[in-house]
PLY file of the C-alpha trace (Angstrom):
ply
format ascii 1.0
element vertex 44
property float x
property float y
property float z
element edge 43
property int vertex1
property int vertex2
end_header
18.33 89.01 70.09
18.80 89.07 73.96
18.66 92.81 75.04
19.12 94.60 78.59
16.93 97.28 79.57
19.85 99.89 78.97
20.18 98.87 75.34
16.19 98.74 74.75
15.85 102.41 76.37
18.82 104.20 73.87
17.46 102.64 71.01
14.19 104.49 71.73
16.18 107.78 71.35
15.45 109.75 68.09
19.22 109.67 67.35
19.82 105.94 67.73
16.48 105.32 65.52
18.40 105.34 61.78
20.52 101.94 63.63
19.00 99.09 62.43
18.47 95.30 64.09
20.60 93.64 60.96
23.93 96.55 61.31
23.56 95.36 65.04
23.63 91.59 64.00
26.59 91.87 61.60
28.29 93.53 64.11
27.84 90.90 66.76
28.24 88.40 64.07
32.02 89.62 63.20
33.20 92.52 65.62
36.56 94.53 64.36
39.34 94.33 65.81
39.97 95.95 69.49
42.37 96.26 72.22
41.71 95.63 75.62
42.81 98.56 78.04
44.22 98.27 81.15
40.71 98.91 83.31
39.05 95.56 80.99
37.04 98.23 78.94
37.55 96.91 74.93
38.90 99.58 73.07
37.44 100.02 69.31
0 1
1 2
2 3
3 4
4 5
5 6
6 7
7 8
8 9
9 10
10 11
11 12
12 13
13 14
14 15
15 16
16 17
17 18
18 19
19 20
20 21
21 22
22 23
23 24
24 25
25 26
26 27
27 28
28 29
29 30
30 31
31 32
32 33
33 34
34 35
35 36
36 37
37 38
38 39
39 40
40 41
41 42
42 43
């Protein structure tokens, strides 16, 4: 999966560790459902 520096460095932090690369896939794979506030940010 194609990764920015920003994402590589949090998943290096002790608390991010238990996340792992398939959650992240599934996610990506089928998000939830979200809203899309008024400053573009998607809302989950």
């Amino acid at each position: 999966m194609k990764t920015t520096a920003y994402f590589r460095e949090m998943r290096n932090r002790p608390d991010r560790a238990v996340i792992r690369d398939e959650w992240i896939l599934r996610t990506m794979e089928a998000p939830g459902a979200g809203e899309v506030q008024d400053d573009g940010r998607i809302r989950q």
